[in-house]
N, C-alpha and C positions, 0 to 999 in steps of 0.2 A: 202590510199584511195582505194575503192573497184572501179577494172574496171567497164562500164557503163553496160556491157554486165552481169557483176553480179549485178548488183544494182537493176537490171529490172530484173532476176530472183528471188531476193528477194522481192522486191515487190509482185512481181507473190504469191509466197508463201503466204506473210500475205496477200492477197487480198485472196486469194483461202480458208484461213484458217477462214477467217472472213466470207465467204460468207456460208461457213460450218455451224460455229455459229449463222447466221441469221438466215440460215435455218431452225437448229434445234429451236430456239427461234420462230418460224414462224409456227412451226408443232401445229395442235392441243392439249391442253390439253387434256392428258389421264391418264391410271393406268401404259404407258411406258414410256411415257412423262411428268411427274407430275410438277402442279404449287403452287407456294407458298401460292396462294389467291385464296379464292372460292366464286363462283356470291352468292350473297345473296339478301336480300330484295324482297322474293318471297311474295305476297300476304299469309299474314296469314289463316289458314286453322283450322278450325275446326275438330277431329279426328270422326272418325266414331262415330255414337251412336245409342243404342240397348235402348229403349221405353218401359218401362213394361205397358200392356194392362189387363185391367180386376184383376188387384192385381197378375198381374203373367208375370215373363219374363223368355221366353224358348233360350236359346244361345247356338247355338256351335261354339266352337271354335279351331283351329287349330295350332298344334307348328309346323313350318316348318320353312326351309331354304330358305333365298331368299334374292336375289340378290337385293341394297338398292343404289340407285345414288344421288350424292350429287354433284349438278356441274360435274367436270369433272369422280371422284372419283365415284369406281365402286366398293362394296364390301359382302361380304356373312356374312347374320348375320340370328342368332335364331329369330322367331317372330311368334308373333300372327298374325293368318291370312294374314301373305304375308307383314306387315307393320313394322316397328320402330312406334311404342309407339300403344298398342291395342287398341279395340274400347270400346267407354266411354257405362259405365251401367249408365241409368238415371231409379230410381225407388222412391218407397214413402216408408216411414212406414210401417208394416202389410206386404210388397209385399212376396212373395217367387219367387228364383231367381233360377231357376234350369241351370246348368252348363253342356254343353258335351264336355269333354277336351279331344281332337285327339290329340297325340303325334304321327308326322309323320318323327319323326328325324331319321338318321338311327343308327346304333346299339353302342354300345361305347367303348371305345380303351379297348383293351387287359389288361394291365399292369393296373390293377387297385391300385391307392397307398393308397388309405384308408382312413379312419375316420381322420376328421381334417387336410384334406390337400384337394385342388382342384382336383375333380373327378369327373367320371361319365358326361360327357359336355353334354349328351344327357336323360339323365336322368331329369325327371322334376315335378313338383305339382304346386300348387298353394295356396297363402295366401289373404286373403280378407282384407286389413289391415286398422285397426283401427274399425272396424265393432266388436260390442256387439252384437256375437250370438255364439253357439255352437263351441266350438273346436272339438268333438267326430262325432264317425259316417263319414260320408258323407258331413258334412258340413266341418265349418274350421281346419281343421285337417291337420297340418302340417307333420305328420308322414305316408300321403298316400306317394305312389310313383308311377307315372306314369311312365312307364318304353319304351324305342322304340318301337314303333309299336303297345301298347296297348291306351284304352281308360278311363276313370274314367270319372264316372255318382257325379257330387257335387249337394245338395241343400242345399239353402241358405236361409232360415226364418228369414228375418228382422221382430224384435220387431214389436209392436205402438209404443212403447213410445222412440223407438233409434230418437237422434236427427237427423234432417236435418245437412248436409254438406258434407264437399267434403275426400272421402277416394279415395284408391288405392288398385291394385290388382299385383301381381308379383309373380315369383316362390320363393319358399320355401324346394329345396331339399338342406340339410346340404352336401356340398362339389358341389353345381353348382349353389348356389346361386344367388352368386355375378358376376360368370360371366355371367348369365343368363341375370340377369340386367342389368347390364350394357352393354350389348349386344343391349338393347332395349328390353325386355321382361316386360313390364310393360305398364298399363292401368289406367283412371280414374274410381272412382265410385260417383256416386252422389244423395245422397240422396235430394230429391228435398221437397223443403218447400211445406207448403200446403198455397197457396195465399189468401186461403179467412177466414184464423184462427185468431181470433182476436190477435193475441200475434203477428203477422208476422207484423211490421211495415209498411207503404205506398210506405216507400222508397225504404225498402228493397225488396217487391213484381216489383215495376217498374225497376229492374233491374237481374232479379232472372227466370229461368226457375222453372216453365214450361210456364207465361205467356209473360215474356221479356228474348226469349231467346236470342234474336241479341245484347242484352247488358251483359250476362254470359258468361264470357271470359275463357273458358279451359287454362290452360299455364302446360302441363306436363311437363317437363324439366327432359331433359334425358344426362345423358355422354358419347354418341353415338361417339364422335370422340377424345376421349384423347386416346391420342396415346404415346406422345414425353414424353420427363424427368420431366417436369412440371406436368403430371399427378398422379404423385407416391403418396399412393401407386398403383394407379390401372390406370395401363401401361395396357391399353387392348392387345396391341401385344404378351408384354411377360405371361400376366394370357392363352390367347389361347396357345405357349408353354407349360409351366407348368400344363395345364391342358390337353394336347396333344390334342389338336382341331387337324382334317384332315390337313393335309399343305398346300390345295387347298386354303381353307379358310386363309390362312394368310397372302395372297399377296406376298410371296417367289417365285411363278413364274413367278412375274411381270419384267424382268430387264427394270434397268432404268440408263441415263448416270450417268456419275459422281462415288464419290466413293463410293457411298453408295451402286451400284452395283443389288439396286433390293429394290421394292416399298416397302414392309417391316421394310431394314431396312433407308429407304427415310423416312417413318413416324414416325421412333423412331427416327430420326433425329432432337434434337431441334431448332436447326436455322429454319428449317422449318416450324415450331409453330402452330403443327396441335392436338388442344388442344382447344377443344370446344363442349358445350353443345348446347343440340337441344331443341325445342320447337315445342312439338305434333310432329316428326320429322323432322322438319323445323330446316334450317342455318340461324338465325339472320329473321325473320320472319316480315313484316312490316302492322303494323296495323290504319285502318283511323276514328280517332274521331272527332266526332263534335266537337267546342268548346263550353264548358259549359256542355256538357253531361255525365253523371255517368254513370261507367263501374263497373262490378264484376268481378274481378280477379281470380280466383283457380290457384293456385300455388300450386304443387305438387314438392319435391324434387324427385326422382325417379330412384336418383342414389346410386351409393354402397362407398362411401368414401369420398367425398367431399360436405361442407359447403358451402348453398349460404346467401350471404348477400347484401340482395335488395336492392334498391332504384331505384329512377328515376331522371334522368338528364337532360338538358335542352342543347341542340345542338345550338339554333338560337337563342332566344332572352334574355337567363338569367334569364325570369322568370319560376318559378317552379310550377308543378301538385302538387294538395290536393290530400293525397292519405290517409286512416284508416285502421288497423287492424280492421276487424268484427271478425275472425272466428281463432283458431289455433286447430291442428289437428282434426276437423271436430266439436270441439265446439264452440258456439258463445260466445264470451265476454259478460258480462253486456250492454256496451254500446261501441262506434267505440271510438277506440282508436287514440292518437297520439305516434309511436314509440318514447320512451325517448332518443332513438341513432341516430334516422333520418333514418334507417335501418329498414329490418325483418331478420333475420336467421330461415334460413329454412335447418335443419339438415337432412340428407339420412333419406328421407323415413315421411320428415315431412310434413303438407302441413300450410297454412296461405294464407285467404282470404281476397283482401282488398275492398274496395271502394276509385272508381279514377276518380277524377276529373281532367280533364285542359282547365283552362278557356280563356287562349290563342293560337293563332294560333302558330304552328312554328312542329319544331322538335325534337322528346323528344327520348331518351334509358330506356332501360330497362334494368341494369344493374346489377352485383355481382358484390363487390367491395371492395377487402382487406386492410382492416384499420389498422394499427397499435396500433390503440387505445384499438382493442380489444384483443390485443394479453392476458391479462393478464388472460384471462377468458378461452380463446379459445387455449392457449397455440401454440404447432406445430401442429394442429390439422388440415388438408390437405382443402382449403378452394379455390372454383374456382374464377377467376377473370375475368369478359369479361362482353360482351356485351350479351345480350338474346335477345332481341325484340325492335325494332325498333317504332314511337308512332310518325304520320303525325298527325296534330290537322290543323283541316281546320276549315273554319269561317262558318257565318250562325248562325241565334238564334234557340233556343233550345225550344219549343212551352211551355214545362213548364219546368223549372230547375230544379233539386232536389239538396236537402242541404241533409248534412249527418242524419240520424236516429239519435233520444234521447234516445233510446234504443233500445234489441235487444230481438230477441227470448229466453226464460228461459229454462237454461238447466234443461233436463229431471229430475224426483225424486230421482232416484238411480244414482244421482251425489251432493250430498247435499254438504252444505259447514263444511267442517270437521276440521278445525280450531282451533274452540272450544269446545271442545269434554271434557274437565275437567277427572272427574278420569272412564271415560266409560272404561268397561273391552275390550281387545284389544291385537292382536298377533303383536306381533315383531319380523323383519329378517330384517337381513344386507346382502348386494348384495355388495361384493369389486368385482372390477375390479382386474383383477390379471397378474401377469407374465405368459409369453407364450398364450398370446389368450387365457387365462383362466378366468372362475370366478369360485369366492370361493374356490380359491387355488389349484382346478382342472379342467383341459379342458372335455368338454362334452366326455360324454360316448361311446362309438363303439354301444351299444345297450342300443337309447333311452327309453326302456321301465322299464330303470333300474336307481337310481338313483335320486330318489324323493328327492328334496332339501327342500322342505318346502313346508306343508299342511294346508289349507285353511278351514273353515267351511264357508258355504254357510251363506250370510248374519251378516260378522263376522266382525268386524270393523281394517284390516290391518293397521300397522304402519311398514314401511321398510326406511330405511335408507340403501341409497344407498351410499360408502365410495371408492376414488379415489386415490391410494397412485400413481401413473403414475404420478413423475412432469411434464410432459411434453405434454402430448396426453389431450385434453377432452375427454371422448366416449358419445354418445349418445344413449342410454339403454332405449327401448322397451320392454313393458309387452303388451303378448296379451290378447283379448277378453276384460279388465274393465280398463278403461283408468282411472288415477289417480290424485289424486291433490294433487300440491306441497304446504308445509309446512312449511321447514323454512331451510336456509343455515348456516349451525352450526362451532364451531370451531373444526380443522380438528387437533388431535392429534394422528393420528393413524399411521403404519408405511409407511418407501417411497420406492420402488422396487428404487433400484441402478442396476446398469448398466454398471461395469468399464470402457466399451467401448463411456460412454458417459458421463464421471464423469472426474474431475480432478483427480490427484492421493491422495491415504487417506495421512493425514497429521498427521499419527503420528512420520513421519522421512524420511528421503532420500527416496526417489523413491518409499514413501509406506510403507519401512520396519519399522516394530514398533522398537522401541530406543534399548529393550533388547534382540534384536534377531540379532544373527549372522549367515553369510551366506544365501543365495536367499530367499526371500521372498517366502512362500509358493504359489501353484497357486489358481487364485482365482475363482471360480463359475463365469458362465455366467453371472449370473442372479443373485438375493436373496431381502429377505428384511433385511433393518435396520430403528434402533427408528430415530428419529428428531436428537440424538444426532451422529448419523454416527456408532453406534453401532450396531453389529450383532445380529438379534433378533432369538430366539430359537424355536420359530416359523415361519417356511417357510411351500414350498410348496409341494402337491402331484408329485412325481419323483427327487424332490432336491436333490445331493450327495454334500456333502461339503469335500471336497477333502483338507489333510494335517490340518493346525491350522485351529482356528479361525482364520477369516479374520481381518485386521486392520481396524481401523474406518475409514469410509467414510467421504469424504469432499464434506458437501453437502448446503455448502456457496455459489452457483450458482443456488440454484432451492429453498433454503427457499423463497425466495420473492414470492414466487407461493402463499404459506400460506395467508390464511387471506379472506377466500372469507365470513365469518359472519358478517365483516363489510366494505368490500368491494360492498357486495350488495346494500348495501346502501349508499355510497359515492362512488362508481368507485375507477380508470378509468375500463373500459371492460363492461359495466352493456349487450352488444349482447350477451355475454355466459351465462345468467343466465333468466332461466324461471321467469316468474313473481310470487310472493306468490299470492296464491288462484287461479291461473291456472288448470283447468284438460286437463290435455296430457295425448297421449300415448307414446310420444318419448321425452326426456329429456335431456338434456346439463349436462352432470356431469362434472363443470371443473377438470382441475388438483388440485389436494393435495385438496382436498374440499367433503364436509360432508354434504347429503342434505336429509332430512325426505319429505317423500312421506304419505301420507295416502288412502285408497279407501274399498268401503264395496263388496265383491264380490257376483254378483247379477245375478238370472236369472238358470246359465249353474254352471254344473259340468264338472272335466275331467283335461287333463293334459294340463300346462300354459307353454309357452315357456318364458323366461327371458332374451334377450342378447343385447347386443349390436349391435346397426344397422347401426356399419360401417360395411359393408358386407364383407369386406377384412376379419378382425377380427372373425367376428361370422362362418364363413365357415370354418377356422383353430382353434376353440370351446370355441368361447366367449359366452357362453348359460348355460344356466341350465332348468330343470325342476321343475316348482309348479305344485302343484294338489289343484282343489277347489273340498271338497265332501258336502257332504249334511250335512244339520242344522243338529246337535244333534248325527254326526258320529266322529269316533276315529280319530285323527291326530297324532297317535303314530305311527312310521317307518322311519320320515322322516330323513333325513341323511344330518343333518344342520353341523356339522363339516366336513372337509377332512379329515381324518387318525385321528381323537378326533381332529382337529384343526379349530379354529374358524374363520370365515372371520373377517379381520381388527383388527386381535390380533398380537402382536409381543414380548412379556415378560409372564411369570406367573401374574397373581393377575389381568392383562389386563381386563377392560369391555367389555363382553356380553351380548345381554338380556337374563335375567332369567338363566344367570348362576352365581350363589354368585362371582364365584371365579373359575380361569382356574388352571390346575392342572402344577406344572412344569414337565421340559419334560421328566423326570426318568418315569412319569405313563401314557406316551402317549402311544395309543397300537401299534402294528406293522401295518408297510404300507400296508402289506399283507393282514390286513383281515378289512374287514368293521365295525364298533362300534358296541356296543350294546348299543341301546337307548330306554327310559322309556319317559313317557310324563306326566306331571304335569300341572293342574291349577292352575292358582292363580286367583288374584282375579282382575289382569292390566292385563299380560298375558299368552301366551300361553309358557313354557318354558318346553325347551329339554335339560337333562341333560344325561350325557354319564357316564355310571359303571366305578369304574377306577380299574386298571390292579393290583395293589396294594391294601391289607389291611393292613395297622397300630395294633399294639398293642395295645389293650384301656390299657393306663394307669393314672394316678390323672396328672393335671400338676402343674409344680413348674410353677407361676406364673409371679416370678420379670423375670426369666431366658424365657419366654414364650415371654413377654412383649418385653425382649432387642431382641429377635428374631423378633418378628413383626414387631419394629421399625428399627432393620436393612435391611429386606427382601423386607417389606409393606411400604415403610413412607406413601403410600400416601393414600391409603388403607385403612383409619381409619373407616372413615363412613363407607363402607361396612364392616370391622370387628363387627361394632355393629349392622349392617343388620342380618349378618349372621355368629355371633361367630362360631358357629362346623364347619364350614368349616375352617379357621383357626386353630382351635385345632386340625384338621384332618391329614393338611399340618406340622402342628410342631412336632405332633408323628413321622408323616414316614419322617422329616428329622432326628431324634433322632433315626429310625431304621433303619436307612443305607441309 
């Protein structure tokens, strides 16, 4: 037993150590002193908004640095005009939107690392997104660059005939995209109905600016605070690293106790769980309806890699808000929908408008909320989980009540319904998603003015299919300027990018090694594709080096269950990853292993079309390609639809293309070194690019029965195209017979 004279200096101790701890527990929340929780339910706020007067709205606007408080939390972000989330454009049809964009960032890191990687943090432009008007010139032109210090003059000609709804504005430089945005560098835009046009329904004007503006509810929704492990991919701390943001900006010279030793790395700290999106810059935002009274929602996604999946939930009395789909990316639906999942998904960069009713008092959320159910659609596709907006519903009658619209505004002419289209002549391309942040088997170009993937005639009726071999990832793939309508989800036979590092091992023997091979199994490619059957296919990608053998077959008995989205559409479970048939988007769900026809007629504009994926993580390291739409009745010969002769969603010789009979095997593929030479043909369905092959054949007679057992060894399945296109077969059987 300890003397008394030490027991009372023990005490002394933990009394003295405790009263340390109170203290610091007693200090105020800071950026030195950081807390787990932050005040919220600040009165919702409306963002700024810019009025077009006289058919004409004059704006400038400014990128600068400023410091952004959230509760306790003090931190330095890029913004428009001094704010997280810019001020809202509200215009009509006909207006023109003239743009003056001050880049007042200052200058950019030294060590610039290049095309398809994070760059240039200060470097910046601008995208009008989801707006049918010009890419060239001055207006939507992704390929300006405002650079520190200077300025760029935009203007902006909205149509008559562009529909009313809710679009977005954000930067658009390839290599600062995404951290732009998610930064908070993004805006509403709103094209506003005309209230007294006979098409606008009653209900939908009594809730609709520009005459019921107090019931048009802005909801920007931004990823202004993912910070922690839960955010990934897009850990805003370490994209400012990797993209060498200043170090002022990173919160490293904030130290804080504990071990985390400094605010930095306190917020990539997951216990800390600071992992949360904002609304119009708002933390959990708290909004007061009447009961019984109808709101108009805009919902904007407006961040760079993360999926929200809405609904609304009842805090106090259990029962639930009417809430419809009107609107998906800035089109009205035929009529107010009821979600078939009890959800919306709203993909980066997507937006969907609803009408919301709640006819009880109490307290309601505004919620993203990760389902299980839809993993089948949405695969590991990075999806936030939390709360957005808060929803007090207080009593009192409502002088007149509105029930939902019986229908809605008609989309414009130049979106007809394309469906049924029978044997109309018509260009076909495929857009794969591809290994390495790529598409169509290569990552965008160091110089976009190179590299035309696919040429358009003005007024031409597109057919693309867009094809997903990723088991694992959805991406959500944006076309600018002519938003598109979906057509049907097909079965997906094409190849699956393997991954060794996220595959069991191939199963054709111990540890991988095929049965007749002795000694170490060869090493294997990062990366590559193979068929359905875990087989090496001979078509891969731009930069591929397949190092030693062929690889053994993949075991890819964990990711077939992906397959099957042609009649999954229509039975589940997942139906949130899948656009509706007869939808027109601009932004689209391509789940895993799934195969999905798009169609749209390109109207209006010429000029070069940007194509990528709008996880922004993805499209900044060059998930993109270029279209060109030229004018009625010009050439579309040049465009450069294969990689190296290789066709997007081919994996063997004999593989389907459009409008190519038959793909060459890979004896006549030409060297990675030099670009194709391509010819252009019409037919009388589509527009087809065929590539010279590097090899000519000896014309000789052929023996037929010995032609025959060639085909059906080579081709089995191939039959119908051999009677499509007999000479390409006799082509392929010569120059096997000539070495």
């Amino acid at each position: 037993m300890l003397p008394l004279s030490s027991l009372h200096q023990l005490v002394s101790v933990i009394l003295f150590i405790a009263s340390l701890t109170l203290g610091q527990q007693s200090l105020p929340c800071s950026n030195t002193n950081p807390c787990r929780r932050f005040r919220v339910d600040e009165l919702y706020n409306e963002p700024t908004f810019y009025q077009s007067r006289a058919r004409r709205l004059d704006i400038t606007m400014s990128v600068e640095m400023a410091e952004i408080r959230f509760d306790w939390l003090k931190i330095w972000r890029r913004t428009y005009n001094g704010a997280i989330g810019g001020p809202t454009w509200m215009v009509y049809p006909g207006d023109t939107l003239n743009l003056r964009l001050e880049n007042k960032l200052g200058p950019n890191p030294v060590n610039d690392t290049g095309p398809n990687t994070y760059h240039k943090p200060n470097t910046t432009n601008i995208h009008v997104h989801g707006l049918h008007i010009s890419p060239e010139g001055i207006s939507d032109n992704v390929f300006l660059t405002v650079e520190p210090g200077a300025v760029q003059q935009y203007q902006f000609n909205i149509p008559e005939h562009h529909p009313a709804g809710t679009y977005w504005y954000h930067p658009h430089f390839h290599g600062s995209g995404n951290f732009q945005v998610s930064g908070g560098m993004a805006g509403l835009i709103i094209i506003q109905d005309n209230p007294y046009h006979f098409d606008t329904p009653y209900e939908l004007r009594m809730v609709s600016c520009p005459l019921n503006c107090n019931h048009d509810m802005q909801m920007l929704i931004q990823p202004t605070l993912q910070y922690n492990e839960n955010a990934l991919p897009n850990i805003f701390g370490e994209i400012q690293e990797q993209i060498q943001d200043d170090p002022l900006f990173r919160n490293e010279q904030y130290a804080v106790p504990g071990a985390d030793g400094n605010l930095a790395q306190w917020l990539f700290n997951t216990t800390n769980e600071v992992n949360y999106f904002t609304v119009n810059g708002q933390l959990k935002p708290r909004m007061y309806f009447r009961a019984g009274q109808m709101k108009r929602l805009r919902f904007a996604n407006a961040g760079g890699a993360h999926a929200l999946e809405l609904e609304v939930i009842s805090l106090s009395n259990g029962r639930k808000c009417e809430w419809r789909e009107i609107a998906l990316d800035g089109v009205y639906l035929p009529s107010p929908r009821v979600s078939r999942t009890g959800q919306s998904l709203v993909l980066p960069g997507g937006r969907v408008d609803w009408l919301l009713r709640c006819d009880y008092q109490g307290v309601y959320q505004i919620v993203s909320t990760v389902k299980p159910l839809n993993n089948p659609t949405m695969g590991q596709f990075d999806r936030f989980s939390g709360v957005l907006a808060t929803v007090q519903v207080y009593g009192g009658s409502v002088a007149f009540p509105l029930d939902f619209p019986l229908t809605l505004p008609p989309r414009p002419q130049y979106m007809p319904d394309l469906r049924y289209v029978g044997d109309r002549e018509r260009d076909q391309f495929v857009v794969e998603m591809g290994t390495r942040d790529g598409l169509n088997r290569e990552q965008f170009p160091a110089d976009p003015s190179i590299r035309i993937r696919h040429k358009m005639q003005l007024g031409r009726l597109q057919e693309w299919t867009f094809v997903n071999p990723n088991p694992f990832l959805l991406h959500p793939m944006h076309i600018h300027v002519n938003h598109f309508q979906v057509i049907s989800y097909n079965k997906y036979d094409g190849p699956i990018i393997y991954n060794p590092a996220f595959f069991a091992p191939p199963d054709d023997g111990p540890g991988g090694m095929p049965q007749n091979q002795t000694g170490p199994p060869p090493p294997e490619p990062v990366e590559r594709f193979v068929d359905q059957n875990g087989d090496y296919c001979e078509y891969q990608y731009d930069g591929f080096m397949l190092e030693g053998q062929t690889p053994a077959r993949a075991n890819l008995s964990s990711v077939l269950n992906m397959l099957g989205h042609d009649t999954r559409y229509y039975t589940g479970p997942g139906f949130l990853g899948y656009a509706e048939i007869g939808e027109y988007r601009d932004t689209i769900p391509i789940p895993p292993l799934s195969n999905v026809t798009i169609r749209f007629i390109p109207t209006d504009y010429t000029g070069r079309v940007l194509v990528h994926c709008h996880n922004t993580v993805h499209s900044d390291q060059g998930m993109l390609l270029n279209a060109e739409i030229v004018p009625a009745g010009s050439s579309t010969a040049g465009a450069r639809v294969p990689s190296n002769n290789v066709y997007p969603g081919t994996c063997h010789p004999g593989d389907w293309y459009p409008g190519v009979p038959n793909l060459p095997p890979p004896s006549t593929i030409a060297s990675t070194t030099t670009e194709p030479t391509t010819t252009t043909t019409e037919s009388t369905t589509t527009t087809t690019t065929t590539t010279t092959p590097t090899t000519t054949a000896t014309q000789q007679p052929l023996d037929f029965l010995a032609f025959a057992t060639w085909l059906l060894t080579n081709y089995p399945t191939n039959l119908a195209d051999y009677f499509r296109n007999p000479n390409i077969y006799h082509d392929l059987y010569r120059q096997s017979l000539s070495g």
